[in-house]
Biopython code that builds the backbone (N, CA, C, O; Angstrom):
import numpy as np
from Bio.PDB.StructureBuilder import StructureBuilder

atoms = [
    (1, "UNK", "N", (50.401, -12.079, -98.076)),
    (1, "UNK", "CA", (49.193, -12.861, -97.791)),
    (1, "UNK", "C", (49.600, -14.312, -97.537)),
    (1, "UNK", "O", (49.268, -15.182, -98.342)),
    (2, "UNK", "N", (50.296, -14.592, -96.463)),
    (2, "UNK", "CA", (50.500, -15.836, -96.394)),
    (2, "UNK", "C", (49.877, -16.827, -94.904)),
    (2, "UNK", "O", (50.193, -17.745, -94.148)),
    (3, "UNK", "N", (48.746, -15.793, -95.211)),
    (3, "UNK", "CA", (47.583, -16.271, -94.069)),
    (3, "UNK", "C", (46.842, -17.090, -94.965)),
    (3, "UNK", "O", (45.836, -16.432, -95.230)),
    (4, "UNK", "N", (46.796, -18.236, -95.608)),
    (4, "UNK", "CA", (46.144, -18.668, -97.154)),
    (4, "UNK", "C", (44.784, -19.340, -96.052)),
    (4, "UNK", "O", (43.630, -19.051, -96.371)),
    (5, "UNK", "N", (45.017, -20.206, -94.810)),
    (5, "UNK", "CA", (44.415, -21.151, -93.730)),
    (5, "UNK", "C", (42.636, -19.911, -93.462)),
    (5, "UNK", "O", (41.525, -20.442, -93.456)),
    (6, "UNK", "N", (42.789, -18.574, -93.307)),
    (6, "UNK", "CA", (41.878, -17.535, -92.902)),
    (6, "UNK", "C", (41.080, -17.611, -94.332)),
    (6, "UNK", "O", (39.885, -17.370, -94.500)),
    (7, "UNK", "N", (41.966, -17.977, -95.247)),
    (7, "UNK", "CA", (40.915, -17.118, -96.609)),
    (7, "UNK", "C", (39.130, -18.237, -96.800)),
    (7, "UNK", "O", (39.003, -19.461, -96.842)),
    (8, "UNK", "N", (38.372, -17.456, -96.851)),
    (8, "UNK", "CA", (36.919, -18.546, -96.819)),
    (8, "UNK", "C", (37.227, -19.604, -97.713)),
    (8, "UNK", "O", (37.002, -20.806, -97.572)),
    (9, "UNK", "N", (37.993, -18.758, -99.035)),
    (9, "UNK", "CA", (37.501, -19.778, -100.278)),
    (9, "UNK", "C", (38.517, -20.833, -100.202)),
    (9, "UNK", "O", (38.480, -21.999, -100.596)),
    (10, "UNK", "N", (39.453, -20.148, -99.594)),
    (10, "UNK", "CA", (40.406, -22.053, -99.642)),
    (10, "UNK", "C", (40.113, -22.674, -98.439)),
    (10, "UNK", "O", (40.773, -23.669, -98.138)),
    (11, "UNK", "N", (38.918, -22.122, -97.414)),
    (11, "UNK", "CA", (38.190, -23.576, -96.515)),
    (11, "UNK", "C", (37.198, -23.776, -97.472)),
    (11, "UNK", "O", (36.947, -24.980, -97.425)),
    (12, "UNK", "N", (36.611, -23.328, -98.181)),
    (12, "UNK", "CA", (35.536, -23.846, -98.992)),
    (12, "UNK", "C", (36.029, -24.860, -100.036)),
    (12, "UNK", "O", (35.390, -25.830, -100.445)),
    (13, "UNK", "N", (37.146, -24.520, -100.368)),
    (13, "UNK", "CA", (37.913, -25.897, -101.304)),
    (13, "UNK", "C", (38.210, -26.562, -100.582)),
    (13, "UNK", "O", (37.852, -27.665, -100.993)),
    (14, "UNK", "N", (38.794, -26.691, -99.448)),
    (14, "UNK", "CA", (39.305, -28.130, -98.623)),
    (14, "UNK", "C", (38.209, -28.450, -98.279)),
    (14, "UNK", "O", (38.242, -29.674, -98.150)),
    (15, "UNK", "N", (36.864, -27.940, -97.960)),
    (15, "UNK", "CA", (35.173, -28.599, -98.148)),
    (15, "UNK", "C", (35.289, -29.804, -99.341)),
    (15, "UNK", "O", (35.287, -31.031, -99.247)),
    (16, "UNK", "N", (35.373, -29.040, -100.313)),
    (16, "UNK", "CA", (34.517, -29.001, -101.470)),
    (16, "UNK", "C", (35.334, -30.441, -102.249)),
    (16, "UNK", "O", (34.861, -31.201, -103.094)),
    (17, "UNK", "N", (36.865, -30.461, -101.531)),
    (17, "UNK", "CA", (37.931, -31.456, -101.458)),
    (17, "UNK", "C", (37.508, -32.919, -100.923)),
    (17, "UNK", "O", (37.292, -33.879, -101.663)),
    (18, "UNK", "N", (37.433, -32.930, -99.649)),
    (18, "UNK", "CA", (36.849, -33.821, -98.813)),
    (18, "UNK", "C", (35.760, -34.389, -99.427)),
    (18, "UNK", "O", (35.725, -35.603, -99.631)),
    (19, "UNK", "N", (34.524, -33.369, -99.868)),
    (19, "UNK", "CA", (33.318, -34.527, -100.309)),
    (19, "UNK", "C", (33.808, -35.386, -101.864)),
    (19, "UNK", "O", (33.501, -36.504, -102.277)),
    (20, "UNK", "N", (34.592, -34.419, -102.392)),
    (20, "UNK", "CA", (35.157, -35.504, -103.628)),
    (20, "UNK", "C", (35.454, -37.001, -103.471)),
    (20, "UNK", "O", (34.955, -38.076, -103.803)),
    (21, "UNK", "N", (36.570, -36.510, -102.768)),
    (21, "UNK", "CA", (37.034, -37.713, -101.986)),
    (21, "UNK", "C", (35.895, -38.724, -101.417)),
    (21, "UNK", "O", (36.148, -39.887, -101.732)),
    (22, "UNK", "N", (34.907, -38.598, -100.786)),
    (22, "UNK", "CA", (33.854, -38.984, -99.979)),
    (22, "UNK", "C", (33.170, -39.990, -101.439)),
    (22, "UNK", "O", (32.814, -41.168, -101.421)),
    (23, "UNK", "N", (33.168, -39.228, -102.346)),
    (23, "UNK", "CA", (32.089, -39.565, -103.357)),
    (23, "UNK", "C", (33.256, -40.327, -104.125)),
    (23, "UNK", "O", (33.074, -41.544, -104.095)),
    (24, "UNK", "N", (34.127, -40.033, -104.640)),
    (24, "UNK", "CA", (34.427, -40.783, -105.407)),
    (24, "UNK", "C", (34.848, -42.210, -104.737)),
    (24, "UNK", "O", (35.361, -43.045, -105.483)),
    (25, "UNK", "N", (34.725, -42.406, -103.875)),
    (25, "UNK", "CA", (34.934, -43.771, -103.246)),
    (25, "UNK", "C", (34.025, -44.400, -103.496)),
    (25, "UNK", "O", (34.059, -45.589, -103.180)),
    (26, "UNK", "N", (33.039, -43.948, -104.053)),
    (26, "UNK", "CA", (31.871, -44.783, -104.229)),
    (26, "UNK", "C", (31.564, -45.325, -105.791)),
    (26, "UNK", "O", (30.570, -45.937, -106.182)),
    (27, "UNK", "N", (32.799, -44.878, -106.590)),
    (27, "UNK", "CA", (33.002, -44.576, -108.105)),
    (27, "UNK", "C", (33.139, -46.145, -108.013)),
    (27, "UNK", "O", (33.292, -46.803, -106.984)),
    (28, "UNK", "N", (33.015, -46.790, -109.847)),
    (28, "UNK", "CA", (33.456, -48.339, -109.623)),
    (28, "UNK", "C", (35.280, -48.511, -109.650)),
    (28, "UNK", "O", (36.077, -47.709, -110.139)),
    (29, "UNK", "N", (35.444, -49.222, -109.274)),
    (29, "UNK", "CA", (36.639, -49.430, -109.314)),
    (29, "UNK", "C", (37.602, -49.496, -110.731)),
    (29, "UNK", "O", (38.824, -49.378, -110.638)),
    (30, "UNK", "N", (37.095, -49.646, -111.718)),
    (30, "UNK", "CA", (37.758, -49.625, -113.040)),
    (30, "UNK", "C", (37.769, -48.415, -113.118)),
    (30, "UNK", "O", (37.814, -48.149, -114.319)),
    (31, "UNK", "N", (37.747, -47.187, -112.319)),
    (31, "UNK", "CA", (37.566, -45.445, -112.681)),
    (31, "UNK", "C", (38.900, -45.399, -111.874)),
    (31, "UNK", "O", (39.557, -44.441, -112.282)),
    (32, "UNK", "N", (39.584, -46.114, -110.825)),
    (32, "UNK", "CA", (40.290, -45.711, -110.028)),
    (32, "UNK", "C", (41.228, -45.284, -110.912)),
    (32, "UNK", "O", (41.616, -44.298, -110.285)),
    (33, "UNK", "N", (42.013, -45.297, -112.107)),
    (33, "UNK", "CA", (42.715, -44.398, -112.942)),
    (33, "UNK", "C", (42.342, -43.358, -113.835)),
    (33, "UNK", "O", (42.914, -42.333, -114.206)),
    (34, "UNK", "N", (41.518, -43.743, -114.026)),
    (34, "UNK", "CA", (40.449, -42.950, -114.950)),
    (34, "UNK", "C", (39.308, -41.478, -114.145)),
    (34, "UNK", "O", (39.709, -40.367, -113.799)),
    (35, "UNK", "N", (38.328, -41.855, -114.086)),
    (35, "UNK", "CA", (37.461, -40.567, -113.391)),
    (35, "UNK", "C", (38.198, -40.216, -111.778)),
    (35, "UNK", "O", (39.011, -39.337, -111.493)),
    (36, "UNK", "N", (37.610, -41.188, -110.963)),
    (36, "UNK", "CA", (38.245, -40.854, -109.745)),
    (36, "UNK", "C", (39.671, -40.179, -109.415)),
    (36, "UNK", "O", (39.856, -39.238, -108.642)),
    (37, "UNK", "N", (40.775, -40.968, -110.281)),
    (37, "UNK", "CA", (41.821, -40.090, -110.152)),
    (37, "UNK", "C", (41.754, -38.678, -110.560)),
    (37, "UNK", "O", (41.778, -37.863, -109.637)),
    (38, "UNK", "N", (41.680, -38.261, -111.679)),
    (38, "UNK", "CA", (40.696, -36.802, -112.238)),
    (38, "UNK", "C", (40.626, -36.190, -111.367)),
    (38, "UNK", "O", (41.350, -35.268, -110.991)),
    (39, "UNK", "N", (39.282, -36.855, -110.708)),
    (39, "UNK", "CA", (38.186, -35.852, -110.106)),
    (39, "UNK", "C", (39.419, -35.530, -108.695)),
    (39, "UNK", "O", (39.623, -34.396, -108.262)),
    (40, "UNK", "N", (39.841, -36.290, -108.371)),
    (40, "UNK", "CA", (40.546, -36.188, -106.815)),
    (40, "UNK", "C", (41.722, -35.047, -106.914)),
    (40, "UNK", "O", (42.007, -34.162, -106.107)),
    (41, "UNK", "N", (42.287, -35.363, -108.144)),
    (41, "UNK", "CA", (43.572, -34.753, -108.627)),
    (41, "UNK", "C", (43.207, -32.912, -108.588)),
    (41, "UNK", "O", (43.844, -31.947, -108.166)),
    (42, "UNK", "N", (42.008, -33.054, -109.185)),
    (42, "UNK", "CA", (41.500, -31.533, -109.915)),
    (42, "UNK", "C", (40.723, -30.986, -108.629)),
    (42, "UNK", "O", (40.382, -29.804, -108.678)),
    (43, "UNK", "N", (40.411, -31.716, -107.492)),
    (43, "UNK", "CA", (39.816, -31.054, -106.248)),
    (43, "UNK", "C", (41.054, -30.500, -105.326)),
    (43, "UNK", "O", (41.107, -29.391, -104.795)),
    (44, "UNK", "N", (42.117, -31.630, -105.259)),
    (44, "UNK", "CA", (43.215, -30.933, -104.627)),
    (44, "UNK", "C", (43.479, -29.681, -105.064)),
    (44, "UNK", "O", (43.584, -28.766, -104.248)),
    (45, "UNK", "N", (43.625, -29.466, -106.434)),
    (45, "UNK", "CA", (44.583, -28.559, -106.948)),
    (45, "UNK", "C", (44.052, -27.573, -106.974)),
    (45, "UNK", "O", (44.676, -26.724, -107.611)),
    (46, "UNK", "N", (42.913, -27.168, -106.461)),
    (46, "UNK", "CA", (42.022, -25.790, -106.074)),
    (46, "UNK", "C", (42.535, -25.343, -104.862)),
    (46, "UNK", "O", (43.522, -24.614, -104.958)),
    (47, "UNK", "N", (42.217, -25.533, -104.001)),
    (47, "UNK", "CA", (43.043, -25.392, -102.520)),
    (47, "UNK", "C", (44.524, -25.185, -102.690)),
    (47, "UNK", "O", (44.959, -24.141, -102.203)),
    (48, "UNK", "N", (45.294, -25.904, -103.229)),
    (48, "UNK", "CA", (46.236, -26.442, -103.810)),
    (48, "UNK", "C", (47.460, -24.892, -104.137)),
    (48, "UNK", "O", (48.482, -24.401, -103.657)),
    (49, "UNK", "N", (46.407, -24.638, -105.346)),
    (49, "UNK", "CA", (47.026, -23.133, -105.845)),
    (49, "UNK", "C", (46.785, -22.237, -105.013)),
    (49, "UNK", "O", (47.626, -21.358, -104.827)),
    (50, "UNK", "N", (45.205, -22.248, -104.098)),
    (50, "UNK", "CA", (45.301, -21.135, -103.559)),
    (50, "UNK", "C", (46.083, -20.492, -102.791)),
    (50, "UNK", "O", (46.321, -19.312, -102.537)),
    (51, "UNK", "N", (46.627, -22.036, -102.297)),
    (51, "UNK", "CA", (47.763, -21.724, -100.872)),
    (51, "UNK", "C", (49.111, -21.453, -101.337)),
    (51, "UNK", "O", (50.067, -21.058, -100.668)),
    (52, "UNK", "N", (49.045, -21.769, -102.809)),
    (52, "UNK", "CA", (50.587, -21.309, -103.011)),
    (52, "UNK", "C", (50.274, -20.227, -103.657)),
    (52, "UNK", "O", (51.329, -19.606, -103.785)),
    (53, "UNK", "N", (49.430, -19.652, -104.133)),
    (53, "UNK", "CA", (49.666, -17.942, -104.907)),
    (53, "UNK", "C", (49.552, -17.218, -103.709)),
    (53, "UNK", "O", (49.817, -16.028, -103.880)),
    (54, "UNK", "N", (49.128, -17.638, -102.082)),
    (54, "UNK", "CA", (49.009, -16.787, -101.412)),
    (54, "UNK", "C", (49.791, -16.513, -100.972)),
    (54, "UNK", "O", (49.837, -15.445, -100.361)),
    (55, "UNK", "N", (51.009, -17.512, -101.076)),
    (55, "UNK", "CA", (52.480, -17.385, -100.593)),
    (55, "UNK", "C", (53.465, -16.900, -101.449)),
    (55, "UNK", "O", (54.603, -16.576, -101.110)),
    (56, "UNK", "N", (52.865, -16.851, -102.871)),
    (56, "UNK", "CA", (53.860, -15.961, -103.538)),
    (56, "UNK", "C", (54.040, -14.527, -102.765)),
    (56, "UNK", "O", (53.548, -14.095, -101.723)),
    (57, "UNK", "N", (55.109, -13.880, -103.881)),
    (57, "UNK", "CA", (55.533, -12.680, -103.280)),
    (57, "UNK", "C", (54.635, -11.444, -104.206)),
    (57, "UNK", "O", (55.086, -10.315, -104.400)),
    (58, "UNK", "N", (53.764, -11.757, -104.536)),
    (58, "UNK", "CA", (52.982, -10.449, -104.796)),
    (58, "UNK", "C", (51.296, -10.862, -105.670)),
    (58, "UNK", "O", (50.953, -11.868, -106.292)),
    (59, "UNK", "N", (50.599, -9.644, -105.363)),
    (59, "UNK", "CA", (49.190, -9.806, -106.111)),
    (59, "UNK", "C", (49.153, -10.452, -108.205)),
    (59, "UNK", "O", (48.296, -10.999, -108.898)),
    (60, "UNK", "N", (50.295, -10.062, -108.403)),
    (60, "UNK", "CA", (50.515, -10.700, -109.654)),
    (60, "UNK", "C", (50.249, -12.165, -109.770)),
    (60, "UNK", "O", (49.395, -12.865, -110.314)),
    (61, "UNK", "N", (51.380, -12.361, -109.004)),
    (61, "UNK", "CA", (51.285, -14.109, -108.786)),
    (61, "UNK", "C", (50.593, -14.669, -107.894)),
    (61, "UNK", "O", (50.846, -15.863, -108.050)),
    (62, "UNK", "N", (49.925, -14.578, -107.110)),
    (62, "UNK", "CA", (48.428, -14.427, -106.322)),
    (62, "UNK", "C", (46.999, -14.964, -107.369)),
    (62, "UNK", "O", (46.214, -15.911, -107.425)),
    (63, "UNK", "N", (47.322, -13.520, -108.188)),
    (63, "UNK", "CA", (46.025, -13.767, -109.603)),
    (63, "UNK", "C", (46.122, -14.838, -110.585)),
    (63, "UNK", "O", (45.208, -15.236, -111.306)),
    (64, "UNK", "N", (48.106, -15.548, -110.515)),
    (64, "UNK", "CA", (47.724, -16.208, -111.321)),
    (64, "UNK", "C", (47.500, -17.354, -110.976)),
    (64, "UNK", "O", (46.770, -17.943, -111.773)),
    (65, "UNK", "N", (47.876, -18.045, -109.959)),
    (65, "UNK", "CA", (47.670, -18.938, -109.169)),
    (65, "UNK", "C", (46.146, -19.078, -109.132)),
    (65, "UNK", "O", (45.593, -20.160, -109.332)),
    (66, "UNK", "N", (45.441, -17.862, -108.848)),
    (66, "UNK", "CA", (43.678, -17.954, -108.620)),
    (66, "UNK", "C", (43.203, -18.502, -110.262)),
    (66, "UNK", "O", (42.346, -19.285, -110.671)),
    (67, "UNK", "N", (44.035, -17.813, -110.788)),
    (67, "UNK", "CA", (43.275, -18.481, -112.481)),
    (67, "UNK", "C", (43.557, -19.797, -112.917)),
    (67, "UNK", "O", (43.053, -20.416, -113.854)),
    (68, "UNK", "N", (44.833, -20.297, -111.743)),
    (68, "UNK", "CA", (45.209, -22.169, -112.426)),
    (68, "UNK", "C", (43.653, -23.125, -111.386)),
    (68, "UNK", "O", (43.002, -24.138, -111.640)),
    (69, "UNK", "N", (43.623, -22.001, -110.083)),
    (69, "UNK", "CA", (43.244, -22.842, -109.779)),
    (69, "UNK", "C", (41.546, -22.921, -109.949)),
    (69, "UNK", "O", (40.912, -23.902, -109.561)),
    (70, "UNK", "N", (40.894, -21.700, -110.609)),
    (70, "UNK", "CA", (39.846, -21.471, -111.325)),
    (70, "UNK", "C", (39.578, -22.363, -112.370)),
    (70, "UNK", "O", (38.425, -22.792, -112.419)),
    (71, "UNK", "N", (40.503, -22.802, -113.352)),
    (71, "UNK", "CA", (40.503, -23.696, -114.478)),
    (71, "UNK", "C", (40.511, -25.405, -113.572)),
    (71, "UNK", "O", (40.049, -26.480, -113.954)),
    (72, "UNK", "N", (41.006, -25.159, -112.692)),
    (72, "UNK", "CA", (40.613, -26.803, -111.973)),
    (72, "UNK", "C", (39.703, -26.856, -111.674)),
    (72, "UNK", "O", (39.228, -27.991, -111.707)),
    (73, "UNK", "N", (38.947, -25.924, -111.258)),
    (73, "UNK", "CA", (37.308, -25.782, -111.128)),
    (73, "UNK", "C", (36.392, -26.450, -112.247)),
    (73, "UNK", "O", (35.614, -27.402, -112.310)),
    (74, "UNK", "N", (36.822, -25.589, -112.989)),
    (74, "UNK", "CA", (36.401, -26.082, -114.398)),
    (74, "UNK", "C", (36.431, -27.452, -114.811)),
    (74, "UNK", "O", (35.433, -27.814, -115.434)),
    (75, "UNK", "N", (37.377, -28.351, -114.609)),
    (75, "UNK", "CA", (37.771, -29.562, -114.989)),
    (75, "UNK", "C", (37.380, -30.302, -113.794)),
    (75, "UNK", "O", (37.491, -31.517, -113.956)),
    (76, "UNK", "N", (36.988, -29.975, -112.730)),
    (76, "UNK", "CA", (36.545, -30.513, -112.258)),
    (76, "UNK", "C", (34.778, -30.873, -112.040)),
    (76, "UNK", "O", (34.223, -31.828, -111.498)),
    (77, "UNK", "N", (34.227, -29.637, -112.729)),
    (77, "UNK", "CA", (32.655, -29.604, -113.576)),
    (77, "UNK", "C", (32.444, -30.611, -114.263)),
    (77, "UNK", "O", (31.490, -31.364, -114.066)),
    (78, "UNK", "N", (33.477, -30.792, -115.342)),
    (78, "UNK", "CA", (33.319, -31.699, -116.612)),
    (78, "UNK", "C", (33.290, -32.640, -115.975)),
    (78, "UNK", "O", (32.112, -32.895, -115.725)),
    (79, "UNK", "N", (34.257, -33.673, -115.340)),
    (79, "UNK", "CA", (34.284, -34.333, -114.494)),
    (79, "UNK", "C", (33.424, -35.166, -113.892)),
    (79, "UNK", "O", (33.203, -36.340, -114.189)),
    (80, "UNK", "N", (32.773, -34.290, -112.727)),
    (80, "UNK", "CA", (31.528, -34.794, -112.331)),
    (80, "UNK", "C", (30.194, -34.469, -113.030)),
    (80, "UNK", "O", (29.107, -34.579, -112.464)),
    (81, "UNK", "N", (30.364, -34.049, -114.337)),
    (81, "UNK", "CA", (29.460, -33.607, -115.378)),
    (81, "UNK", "C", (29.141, -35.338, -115.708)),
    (81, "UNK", "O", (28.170, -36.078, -115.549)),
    (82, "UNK", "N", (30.538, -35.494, -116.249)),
    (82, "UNK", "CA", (30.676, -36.881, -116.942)),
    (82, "UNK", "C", (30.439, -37.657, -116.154)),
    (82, "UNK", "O", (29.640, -38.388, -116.738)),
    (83, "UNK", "N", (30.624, -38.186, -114.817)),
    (83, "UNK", "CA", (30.271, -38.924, -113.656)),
    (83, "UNK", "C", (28.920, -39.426, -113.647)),
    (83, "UNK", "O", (28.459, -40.564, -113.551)),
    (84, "UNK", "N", (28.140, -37.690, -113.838)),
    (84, "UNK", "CA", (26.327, -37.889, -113.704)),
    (84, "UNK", "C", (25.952, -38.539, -115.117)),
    (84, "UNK", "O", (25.204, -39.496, -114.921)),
    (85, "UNK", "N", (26.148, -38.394, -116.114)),
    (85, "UNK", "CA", (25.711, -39.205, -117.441)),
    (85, "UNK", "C", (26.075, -40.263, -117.413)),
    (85, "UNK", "O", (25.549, -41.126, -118.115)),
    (86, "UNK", "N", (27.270, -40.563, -116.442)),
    (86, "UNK", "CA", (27.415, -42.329, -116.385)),
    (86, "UNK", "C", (26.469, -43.160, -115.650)),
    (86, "UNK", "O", (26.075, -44.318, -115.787)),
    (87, "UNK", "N", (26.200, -42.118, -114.741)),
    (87, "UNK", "CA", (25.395, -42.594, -113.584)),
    (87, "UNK", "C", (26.209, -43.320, -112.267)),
    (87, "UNK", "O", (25.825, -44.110, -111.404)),
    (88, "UNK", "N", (27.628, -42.611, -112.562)),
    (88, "UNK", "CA", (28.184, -43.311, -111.204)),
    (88, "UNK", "C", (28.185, -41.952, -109.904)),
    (88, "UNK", "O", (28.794, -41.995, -108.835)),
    (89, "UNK", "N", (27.569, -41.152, -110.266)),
    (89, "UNK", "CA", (27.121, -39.746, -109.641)),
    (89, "UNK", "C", (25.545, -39.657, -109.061)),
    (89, "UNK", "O", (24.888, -39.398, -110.070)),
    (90, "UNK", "N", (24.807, -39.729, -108.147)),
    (90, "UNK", "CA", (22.836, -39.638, -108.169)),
    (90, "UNK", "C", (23.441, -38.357, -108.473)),
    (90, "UNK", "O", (24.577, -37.891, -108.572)),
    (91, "UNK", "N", (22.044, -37.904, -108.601)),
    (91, "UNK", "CA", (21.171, -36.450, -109.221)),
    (91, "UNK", "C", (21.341, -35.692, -108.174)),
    (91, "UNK", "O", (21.564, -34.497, -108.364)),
    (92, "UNK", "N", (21.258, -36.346, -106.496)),
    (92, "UNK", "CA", (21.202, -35.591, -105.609)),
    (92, "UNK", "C", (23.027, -34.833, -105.089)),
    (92, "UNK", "O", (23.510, -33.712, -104.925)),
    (93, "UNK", "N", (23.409, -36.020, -105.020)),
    (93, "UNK", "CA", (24.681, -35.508, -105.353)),
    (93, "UNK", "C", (25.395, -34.612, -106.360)),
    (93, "UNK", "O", (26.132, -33.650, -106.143)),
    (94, "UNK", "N", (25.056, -35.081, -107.357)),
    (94, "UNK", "CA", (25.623, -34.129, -108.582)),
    (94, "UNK", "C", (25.270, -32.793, -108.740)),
    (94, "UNK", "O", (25.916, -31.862, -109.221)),
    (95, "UNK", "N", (23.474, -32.857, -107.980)),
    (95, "UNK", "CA", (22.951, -31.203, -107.336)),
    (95, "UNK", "C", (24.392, -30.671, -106.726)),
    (95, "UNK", "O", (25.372, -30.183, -107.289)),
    (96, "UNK", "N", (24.128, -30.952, -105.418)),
    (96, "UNK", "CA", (24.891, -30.654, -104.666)),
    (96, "UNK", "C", (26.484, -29.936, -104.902)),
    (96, "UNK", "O", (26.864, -28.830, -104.518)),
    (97, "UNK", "N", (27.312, -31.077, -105.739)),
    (97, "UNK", "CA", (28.498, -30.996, -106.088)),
    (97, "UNK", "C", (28.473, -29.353, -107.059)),
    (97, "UNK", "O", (29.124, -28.378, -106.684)),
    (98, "UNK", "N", (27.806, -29.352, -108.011)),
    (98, "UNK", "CA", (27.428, -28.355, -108.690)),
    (98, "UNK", "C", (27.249, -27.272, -108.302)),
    (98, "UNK", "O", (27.693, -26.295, -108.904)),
    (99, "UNK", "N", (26.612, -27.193, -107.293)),
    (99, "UNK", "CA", (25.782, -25.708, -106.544)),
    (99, "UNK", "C", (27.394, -25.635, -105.575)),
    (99, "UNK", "O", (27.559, -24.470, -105.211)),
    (100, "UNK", "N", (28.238, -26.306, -105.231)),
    (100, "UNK", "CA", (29.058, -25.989, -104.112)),
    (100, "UNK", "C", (30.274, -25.435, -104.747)),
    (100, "UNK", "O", (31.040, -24.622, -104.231)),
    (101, "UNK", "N", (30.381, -26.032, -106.076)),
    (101, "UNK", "CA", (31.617, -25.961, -107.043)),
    (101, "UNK", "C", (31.394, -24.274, -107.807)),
    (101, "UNK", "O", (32.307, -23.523, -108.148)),
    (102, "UNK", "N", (29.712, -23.983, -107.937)),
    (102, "UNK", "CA", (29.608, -23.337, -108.600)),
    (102, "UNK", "C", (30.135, -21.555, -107.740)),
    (102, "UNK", "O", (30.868, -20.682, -108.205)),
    (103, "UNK", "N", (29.299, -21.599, -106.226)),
    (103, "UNK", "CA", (29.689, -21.267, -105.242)),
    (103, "UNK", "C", (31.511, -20.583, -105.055)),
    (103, "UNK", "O", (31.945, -19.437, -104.933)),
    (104, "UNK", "N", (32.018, -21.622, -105.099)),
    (104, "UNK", "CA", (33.444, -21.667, -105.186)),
    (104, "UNK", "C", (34.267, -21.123, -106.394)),
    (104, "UNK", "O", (35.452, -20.823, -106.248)),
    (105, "UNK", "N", (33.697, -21.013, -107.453)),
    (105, "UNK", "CA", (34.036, -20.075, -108.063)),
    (105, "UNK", "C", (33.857, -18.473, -108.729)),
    (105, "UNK", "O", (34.463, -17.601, -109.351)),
    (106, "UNK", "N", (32.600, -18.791, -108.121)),
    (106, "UNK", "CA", (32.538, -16.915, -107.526)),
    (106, "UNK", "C", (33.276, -16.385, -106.952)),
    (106, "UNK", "O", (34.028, -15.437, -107.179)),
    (107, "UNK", "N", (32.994, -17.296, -105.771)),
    (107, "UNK", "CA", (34.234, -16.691, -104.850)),
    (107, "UNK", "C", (35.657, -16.236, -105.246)),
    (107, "UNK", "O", (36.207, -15.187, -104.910)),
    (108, "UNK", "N", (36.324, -17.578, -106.301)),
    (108, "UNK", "CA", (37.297, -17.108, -106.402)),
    (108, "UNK", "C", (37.568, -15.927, -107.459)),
    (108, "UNK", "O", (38.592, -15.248, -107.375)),
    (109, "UNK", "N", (36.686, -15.733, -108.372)),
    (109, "UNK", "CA", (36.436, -14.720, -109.213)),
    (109, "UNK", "C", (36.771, -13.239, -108.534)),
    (109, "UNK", "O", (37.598, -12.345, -108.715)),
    (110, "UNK", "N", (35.443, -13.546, -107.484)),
    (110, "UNK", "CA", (35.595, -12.074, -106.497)),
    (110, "UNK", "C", (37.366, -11.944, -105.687)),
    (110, "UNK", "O", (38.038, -10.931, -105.488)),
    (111, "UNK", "N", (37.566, -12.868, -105.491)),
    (111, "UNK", "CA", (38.749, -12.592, -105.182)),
    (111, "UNK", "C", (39.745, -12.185, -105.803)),
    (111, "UNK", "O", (40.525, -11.486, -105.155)),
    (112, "UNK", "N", (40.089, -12.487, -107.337)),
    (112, "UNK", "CA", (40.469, -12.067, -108.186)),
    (112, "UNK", "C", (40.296, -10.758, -108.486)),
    (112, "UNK", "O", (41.270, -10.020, -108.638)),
    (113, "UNK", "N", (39.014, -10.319, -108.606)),
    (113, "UNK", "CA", (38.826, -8.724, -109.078)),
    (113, "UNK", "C", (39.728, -7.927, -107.901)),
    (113, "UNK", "O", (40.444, -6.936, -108.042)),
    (114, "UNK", "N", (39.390, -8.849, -106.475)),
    (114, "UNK", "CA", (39.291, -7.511, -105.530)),
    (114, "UNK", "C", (40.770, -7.367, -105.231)),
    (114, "UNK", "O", (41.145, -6.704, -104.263)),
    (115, "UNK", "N", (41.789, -8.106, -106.218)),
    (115, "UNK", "CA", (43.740, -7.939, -106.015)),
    (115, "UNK", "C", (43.593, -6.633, -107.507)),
    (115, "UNK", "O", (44.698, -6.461, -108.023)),
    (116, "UNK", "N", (42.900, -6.119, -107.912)),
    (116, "UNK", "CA", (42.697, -5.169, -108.838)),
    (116, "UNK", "C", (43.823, -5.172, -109.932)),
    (116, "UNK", "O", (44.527, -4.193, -110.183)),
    (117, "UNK", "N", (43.924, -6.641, -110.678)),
    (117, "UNK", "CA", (45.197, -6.391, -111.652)),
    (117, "UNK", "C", (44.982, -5.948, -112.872)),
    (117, "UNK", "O", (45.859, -5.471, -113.592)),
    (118, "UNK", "N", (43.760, -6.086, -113.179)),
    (118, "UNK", "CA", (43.652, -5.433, -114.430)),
    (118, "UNK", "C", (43.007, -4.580, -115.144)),
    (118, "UNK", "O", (43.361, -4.351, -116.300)),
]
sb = StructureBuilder()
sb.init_structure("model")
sb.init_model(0)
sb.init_chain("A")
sb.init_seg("    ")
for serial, (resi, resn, name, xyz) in enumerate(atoms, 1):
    if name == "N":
        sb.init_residue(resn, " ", resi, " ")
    sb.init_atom(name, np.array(xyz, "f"), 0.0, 1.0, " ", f" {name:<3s}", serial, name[0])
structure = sb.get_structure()
């Protein structure tokens, strides 16, 4: 599987990548080590894994790659969880981010089941 560019869910992370990026530019500048780096760090690394478990050499390491990069999902929730209680996130955005993130890990879920490892 080292067609990783075809798979939906890693264009849906290089989506889901880009608006991070988009938004956190708008973060205050005392976050630039703090949240923003985070959030930017933990959006790459979704896409990130996908493209390298797809290049491993088998569905083993495929699944596990999908589960590092499932847990960046995750950390990347908290994230812009924490963003919206600061209020350096609107509501409309943080909708958004949420419903797209949430999206994205279905997906990768389903993708997971459907390498049948366990």
């Amino acid at each position: 599987m080292h067609r990783y560019k075809e798979l939906h869910v890693w264009q849906k992370a290089i989506d889901l990548a880009v608006e991070v990026y988009r938004i956190t530019e708008k973060l205050p500048a005392e976050e630039k080590y703090g949240l923003i780096s985070q959030m930017n760090k933990s959006a790459v690394s979704i896409p990130s894994n996908i493209a390298e478990g797809a290049g491993r050499n088998g569905k083993k390491e495929f699944d596990n790659f999908l589960g590092i990069a499932l847990g960046s999902s995750f950390e990347l929730d908290t994230q812009i969880f924490i963003s919206n209680r600061l209020d350096y996130i609107n509501d409309q955005d943080f909708q958004h981010l949420e419903s797209e993130l949430e999206h994205l890990q279905n997906m990768i879920v389903k993708l997971k089941k459907s390498l049948n490892i366990h």
